[in-house]
SEMAR-687489 format. One record per residue: y, x negated, z negated of N, C-alpha, C in turn. Coordinates in steps of 0.1 Angstrom, whole numbers, padded with zeros to 4 digits, always signed. Layout:
N
YXZYXZYXZ
...
//
This chain:
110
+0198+0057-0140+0200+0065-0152+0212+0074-0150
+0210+0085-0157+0223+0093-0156+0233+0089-0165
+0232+0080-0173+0243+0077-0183+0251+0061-0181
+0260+0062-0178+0266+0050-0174+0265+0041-0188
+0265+0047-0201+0262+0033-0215+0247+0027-0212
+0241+0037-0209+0225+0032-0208+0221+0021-0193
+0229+0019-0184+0232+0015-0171+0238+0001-0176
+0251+0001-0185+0257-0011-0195+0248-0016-0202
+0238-0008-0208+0232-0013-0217+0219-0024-0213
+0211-0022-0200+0202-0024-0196+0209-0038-0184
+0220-0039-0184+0222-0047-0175+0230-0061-0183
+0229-0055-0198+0230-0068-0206+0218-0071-0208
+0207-0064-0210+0197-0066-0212+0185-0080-0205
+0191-0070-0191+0188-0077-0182+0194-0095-0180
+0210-0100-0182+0215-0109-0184+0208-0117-0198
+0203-0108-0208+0201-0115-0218+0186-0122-0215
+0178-0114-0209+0167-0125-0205+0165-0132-0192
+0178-0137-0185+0178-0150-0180+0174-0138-0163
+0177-0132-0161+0179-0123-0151+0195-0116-0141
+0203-0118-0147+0214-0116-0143+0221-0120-0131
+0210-0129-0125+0215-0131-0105+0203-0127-0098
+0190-0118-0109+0181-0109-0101+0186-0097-0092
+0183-0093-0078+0187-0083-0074+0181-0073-0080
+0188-0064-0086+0183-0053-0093+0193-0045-0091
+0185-0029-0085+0197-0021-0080+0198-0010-0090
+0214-0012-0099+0218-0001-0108+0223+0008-0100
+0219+0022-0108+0221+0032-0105+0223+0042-0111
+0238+0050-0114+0242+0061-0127+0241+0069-0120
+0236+0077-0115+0233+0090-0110+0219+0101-0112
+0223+0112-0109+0212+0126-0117+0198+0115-0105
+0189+0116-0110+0176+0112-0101+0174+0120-0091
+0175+0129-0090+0169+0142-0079+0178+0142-0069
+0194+0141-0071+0203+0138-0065+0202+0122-0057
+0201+0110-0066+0196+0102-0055+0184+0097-0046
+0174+0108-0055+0159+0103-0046+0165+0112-0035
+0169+0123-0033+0173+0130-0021+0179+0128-0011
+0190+0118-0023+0202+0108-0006+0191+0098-0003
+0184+0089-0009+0174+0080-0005+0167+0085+0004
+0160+0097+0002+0150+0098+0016+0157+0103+0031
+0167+0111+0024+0174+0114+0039+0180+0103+0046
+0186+0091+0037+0189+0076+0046+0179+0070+0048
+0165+0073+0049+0154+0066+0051+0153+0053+0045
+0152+0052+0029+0156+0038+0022+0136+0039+0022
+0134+0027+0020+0118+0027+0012+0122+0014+0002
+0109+0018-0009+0113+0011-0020+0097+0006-0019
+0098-0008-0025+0082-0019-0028+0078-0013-0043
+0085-0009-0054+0084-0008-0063+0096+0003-0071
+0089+0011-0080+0100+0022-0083+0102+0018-0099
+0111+0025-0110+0107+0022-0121+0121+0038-0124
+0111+0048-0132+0112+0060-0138+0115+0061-0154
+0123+0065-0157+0123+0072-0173+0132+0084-0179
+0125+0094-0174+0133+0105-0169+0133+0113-0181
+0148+0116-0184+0145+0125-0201+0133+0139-0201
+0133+0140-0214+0125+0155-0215+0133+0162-0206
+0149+0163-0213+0160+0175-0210+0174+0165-0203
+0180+0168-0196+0192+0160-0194+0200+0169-0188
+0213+0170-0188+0223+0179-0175+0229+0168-0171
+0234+0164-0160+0249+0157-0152+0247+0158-0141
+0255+0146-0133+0254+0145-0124+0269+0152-0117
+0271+0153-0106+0287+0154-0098+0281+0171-0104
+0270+0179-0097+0270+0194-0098+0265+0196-0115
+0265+0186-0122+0262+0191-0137+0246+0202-0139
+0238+0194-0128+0226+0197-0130+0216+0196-0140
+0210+0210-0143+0200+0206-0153+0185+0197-0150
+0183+0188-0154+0168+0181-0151+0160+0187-0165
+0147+0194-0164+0135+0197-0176+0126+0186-0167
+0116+0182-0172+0107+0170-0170+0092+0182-0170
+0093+0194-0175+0082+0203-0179+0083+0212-0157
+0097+0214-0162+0099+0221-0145+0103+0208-0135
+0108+0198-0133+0113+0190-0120+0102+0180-0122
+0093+0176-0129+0087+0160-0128+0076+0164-0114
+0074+0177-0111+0057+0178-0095+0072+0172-0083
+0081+0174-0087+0090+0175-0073+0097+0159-0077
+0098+0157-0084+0100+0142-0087+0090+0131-0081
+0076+0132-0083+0067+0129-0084+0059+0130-0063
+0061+0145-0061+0059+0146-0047+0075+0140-0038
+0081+0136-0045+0092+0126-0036+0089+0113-0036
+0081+0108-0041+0083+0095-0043+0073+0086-0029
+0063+0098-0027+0059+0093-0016+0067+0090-0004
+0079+0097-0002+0089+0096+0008+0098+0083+0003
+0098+0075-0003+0102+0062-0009+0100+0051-0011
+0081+0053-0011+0082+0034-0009+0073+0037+0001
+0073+0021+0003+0068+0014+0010+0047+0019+0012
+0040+0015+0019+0030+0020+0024+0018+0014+0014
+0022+0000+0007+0014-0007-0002+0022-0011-0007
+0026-0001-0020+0042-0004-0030+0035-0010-0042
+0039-0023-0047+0037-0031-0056+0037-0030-0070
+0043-0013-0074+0041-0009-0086+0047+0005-0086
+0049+0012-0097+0056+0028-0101+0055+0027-0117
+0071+0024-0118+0064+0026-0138+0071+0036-0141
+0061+0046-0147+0070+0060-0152+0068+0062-0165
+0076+0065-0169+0073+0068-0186+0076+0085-0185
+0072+0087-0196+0073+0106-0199+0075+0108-0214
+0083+0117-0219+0082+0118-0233+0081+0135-0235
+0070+0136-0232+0065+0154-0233+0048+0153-0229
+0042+0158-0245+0028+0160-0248+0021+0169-0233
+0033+0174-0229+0021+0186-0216+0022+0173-0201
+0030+0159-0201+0024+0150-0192+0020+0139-0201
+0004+0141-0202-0002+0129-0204-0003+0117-0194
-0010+0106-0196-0007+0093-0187-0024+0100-0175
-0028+0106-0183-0040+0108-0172-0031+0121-0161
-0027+0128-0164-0023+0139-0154-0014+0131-0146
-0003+0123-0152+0006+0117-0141+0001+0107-0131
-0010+0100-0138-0021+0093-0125-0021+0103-0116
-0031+0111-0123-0037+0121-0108-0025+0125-0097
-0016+0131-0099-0005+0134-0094+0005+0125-0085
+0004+0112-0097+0009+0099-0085-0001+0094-0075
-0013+0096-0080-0028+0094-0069-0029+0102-0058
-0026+0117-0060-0027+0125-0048-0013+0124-0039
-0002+0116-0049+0008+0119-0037+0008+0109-0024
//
């Protein structure tokens, strides 16, 4: 997440249901920014988990993310990320123009 309270927030979260010596890797940074350091370090992931605002700006260069314009390029990176038979992808969307059927197709062809 780009918001370091929501990063706080999610990692009481995580303590409060008996999870808190799970390895779970936090991360406050713009998405696009780190799926891009990830593929260039050649990291692969078994499982991803996504919730990318409609609108957001941060990050070090104060980048804007739309979910309407960056979610094909979000979406065509992730195949450079996991693993070959990755164990899940949870994405959520909060914008009527990505339904759950178009983001299949799209996570299907990638």
């Amino acid at each position: 997440d780009g918001s370091k309270s929501s990063v706080t927030w999610a990692r009481r979260n995580a303590d409060g249901a008996g999870l808190g010596d799970t390895p779970i890797k936090w991360i406050c940074d713009d998405v696009m920014t780190y799926v891009e350091r990830e593929i260039r370090r050649g990291s692969r992931y078994n499982g991803l988990i996504f919730d990318p605002p409609a609108f957001g700006r941060g990050g070090p260069k104060n980048r804007t993310w739309s979910i309407r314009k960056d979610m094909p390029r979000l979406i065509e990176s992730l195949k450079h990320l996991l693993v070959d038979d990755p164990s899940f992808i949870v994405l959520s969307c909060h914008d009527p123009e990505w339904p759950h059927q178009r983001l299949a197709e799209m996570l299907a062809d990638s």
